[in-house]
Backbone as CSV, one residue per row, in Angstrom:
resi,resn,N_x,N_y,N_z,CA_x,CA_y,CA_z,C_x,C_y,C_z
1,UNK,5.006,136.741,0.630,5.972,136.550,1.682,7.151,135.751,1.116
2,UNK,8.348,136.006,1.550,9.363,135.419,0.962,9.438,134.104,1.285
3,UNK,10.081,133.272,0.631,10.283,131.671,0.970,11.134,131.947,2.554
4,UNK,11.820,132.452,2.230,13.238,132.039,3.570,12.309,132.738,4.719
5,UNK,11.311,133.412,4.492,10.669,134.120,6.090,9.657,132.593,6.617
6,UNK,9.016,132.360,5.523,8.218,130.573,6.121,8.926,129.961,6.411
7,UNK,10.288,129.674,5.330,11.193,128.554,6.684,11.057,128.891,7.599
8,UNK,11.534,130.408,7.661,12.094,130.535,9.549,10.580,130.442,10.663
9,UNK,9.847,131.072,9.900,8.650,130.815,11.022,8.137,129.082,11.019
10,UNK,8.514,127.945,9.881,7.884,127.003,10.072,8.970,126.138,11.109
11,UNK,10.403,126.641,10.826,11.261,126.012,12.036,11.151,126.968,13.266
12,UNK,10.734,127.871,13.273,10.454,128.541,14.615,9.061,127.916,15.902
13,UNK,8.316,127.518,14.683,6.769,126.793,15.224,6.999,125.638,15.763
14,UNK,7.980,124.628,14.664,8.307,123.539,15.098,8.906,123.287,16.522
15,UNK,10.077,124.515,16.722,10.921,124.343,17.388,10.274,124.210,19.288
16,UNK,8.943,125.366,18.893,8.202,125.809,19.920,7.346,124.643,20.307
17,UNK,6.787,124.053,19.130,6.121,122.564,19.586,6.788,121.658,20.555
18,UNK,8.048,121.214,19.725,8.472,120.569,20.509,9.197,120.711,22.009
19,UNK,9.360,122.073,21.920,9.782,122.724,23.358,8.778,122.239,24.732
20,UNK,7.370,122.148,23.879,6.140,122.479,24.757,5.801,120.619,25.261
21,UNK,6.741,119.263,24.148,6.575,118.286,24.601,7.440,117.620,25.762
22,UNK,7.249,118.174,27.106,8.104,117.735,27.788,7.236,116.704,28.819
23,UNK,8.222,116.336,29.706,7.313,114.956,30.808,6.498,115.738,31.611
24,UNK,6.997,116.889,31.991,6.202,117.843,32.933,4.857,118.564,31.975
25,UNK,5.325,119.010,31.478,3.449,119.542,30.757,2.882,118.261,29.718
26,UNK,3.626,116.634,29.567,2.444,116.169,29.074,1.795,115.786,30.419
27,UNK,2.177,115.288,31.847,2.239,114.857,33.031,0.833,116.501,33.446
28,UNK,0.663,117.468,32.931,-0.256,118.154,33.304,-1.434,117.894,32.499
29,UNK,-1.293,117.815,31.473,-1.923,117.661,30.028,-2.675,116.676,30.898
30,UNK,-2.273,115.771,30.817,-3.140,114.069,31.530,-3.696,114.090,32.918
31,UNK,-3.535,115.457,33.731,-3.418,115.783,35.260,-3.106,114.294,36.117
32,UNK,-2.207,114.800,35.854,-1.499,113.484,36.847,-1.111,113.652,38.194
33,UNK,-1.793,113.230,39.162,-1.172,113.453,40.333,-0.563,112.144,41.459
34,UNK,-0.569,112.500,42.431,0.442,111.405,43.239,1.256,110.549,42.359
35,UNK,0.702,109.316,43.003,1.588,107.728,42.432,1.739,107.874,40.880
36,UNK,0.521,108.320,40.570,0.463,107.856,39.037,1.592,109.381,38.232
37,UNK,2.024,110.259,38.749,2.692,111.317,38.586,4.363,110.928,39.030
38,UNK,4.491,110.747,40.114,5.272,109.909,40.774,6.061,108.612,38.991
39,UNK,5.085,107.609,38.941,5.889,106.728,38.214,5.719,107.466,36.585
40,UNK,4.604,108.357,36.275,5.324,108.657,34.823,6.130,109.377,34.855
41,UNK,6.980,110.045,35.552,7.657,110.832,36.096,8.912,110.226,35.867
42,UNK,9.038,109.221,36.475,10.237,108.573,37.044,10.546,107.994,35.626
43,UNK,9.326,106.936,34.700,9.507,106.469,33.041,9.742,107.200,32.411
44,UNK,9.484,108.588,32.334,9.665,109.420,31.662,11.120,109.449,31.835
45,UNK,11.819,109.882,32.731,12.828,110.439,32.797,13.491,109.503,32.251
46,UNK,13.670,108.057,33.137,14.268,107.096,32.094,14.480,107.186,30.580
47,UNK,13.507,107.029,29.993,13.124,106.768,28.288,14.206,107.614,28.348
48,UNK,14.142,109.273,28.815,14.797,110.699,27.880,15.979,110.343,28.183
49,UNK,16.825,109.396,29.278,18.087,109.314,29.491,18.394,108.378,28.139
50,UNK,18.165,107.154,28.065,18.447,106.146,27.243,18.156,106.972,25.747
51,UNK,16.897,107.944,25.147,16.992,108.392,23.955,18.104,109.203,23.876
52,UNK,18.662,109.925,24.940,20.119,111.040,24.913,21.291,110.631,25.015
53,UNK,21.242,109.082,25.689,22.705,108.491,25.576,22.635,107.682,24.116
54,UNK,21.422,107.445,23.319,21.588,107.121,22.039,21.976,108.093,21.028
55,UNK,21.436,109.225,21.553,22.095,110.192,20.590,23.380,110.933,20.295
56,UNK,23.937,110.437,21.992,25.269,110.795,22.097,26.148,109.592,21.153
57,UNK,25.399,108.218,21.212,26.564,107.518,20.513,26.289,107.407,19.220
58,UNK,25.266,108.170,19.187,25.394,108.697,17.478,26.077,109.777,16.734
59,UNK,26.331,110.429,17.646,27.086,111.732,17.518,28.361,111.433,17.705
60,UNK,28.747,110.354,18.506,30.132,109.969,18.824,30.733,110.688,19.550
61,UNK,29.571,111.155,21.004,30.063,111.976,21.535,30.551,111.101,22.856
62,UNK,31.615,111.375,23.730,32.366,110.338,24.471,32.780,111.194,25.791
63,UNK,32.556,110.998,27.203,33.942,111.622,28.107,32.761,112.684,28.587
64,UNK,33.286,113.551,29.569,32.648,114.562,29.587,32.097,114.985,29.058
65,UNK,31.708,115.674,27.946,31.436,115.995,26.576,29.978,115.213,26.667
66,UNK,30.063,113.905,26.632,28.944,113.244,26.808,28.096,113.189,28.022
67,UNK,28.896,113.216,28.969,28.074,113.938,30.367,27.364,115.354,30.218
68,UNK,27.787,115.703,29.866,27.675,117.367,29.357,25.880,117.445,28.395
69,UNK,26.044,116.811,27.721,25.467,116.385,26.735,24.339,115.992,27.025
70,UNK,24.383,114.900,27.445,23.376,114.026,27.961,22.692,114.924,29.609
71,UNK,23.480,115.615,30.468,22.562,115.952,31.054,21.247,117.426,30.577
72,UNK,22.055,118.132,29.664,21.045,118.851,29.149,20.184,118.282,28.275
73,UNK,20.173,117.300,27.583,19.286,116.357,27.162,18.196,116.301,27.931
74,UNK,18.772,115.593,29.085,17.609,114.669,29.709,16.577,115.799,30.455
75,UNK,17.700,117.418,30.628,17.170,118.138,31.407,16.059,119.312,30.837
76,UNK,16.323,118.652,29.124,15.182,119.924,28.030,14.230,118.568,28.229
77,UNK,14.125,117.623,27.764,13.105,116.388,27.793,12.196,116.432,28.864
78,UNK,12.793,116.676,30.277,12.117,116.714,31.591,11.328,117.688,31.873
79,UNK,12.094,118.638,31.271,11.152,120.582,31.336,12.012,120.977,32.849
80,UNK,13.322,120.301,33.100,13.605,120.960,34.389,13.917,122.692,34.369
């Protein structure tokens, strides 16, 4: 098999992993329901805001742009 076909399937696998780590399916993973669903829910979302507005000011991203940004962030993190 060629080298460049394993990259693509080992960044394709990766990509799918991490797709699959969101607040909503680890929040199933753990069956979480009511209160206790309720507040990891709510931490969760937090953390993914504060890790996406860090990444925006790493990116030096500013203005709309960073609104922009940051809400699809928070909104792949969440699994909305």
């Amino acid at each position: 098999m060629p080298r460049s076909l394993i990259a693509v399937l080992l960044i394709l696998s990766a990509s799918a992993a991490y797709a699959d780590d969101t607040c909503k399916s680890r929040a199933a993973d753990k069956k979480l329901a009511g209160a206790a669903l309720t507040s990891f829910s709510k931490k969760c979302a937090s953390d993914a805001k504060a890790s996406c507005d860090q990444q925006a000011a790493d990116k030096k991203i500013y203005g709309a742009a960073k609104t922009s940004f940051t809400k699809k962030c928070v909104n792949d993190a969440v699994g909305s």
